[in-house]
C-alpha positions in Angstrom: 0.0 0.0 0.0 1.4 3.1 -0.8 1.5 6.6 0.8 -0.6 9.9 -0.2 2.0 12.2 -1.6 0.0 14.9 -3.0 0.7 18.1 -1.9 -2.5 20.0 -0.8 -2.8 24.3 -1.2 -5.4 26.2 0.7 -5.7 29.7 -0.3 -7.3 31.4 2.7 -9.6 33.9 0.5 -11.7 31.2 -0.6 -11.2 29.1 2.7 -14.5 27.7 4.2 -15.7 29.5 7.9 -16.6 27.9 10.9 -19.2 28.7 12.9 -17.3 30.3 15.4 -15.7 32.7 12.8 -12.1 30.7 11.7 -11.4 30.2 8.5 -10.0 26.2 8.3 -6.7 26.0 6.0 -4.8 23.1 5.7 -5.6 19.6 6.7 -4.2 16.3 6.8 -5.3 13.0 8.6 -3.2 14.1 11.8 -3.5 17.9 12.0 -5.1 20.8 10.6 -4.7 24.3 10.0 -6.8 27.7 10.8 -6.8 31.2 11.0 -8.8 33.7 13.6 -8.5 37.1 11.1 -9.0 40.2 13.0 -11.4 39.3 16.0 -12.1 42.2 17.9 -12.8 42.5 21.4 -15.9 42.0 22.8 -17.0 39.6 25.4 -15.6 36.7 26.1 -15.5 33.5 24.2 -17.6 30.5 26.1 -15.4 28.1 28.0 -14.6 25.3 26.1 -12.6 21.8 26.6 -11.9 20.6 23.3 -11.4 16.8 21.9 -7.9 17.9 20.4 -4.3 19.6 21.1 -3.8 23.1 19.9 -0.6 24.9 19.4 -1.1 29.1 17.8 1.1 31.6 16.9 -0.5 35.7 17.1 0.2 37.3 13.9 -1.0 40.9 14.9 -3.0 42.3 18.0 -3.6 40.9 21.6 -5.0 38.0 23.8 -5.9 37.4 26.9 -5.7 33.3 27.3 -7.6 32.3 30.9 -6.6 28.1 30.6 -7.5 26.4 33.9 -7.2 28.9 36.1 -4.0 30.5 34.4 -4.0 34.0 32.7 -1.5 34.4 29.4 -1.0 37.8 27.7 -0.8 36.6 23.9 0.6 39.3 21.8 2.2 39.5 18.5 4.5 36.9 17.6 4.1 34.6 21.1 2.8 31.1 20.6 1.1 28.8 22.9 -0.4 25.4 23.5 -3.8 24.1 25.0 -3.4 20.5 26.2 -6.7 18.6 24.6 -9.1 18.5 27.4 -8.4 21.7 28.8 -10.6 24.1 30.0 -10.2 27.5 28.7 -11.6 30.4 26.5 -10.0 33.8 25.0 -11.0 37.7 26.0 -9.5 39.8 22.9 -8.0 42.7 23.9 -7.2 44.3 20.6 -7.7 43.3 17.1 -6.1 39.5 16.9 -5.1 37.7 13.7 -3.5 34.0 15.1 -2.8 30.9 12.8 -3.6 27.6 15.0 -2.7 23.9 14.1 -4.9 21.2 16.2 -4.6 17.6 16.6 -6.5 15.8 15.5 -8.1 18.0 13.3 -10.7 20.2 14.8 -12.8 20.5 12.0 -13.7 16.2 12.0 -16.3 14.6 13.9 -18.0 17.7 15.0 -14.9 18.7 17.4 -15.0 22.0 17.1 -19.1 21.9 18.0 
């Protein structure tokens, strides 16, 4: 049996949204790809745990990460981790553009529900 070699492009104007507002990029059978463009502060996002491992990096603007109890200023080029299971949610403090990759992909089985 032989491997998938095909290489796979995503060009983020045409990328599919998410309900939450990110735009999914690419995927693969282990990990996946997406993009939070220019969330602006507001309220909170709800609490979530999710089924999956995420690692981000902030392109522009700043975070406020509240994971388990812990508070992490996220600002332009810091990256970060949520373990999968986690409890934790975001409060954007200023525009934020971040690129996250999550494992297994968030966007199969209804993880990201």
């Amino acid at each position: 049996m032989s491997e998938d070699k095909t290489v796979k492009k995503v060009s983020s104007a045409t990328s599919p949204r998410g309900e939450m507002g990110q735009k999914y990029l690419a995927d693969g059978k282990s990990v996946s790809m997406r993009m939070w463009e220019k969330e602006e502060p507001g309220e909170s996002k709800p609490e979530a745990a999710r089924e999956y491992e995420t690692v981000g990096y902030v392109v522009e603007g700043r975070a406020e990460l509240h994971l388990e109890g812990q508070k992490v200023l996220l600002e332009a080029g810091d990256s970060w981790l949520v373990p999968k299971g986690a409890s934790h949610t975001y409060e954007i403090l200023e525009a934020f553009t971040a690129v996250e990759a999550t494992s297994p992909p968030a966007e199969v089985h209804g993880r990201d529900e």
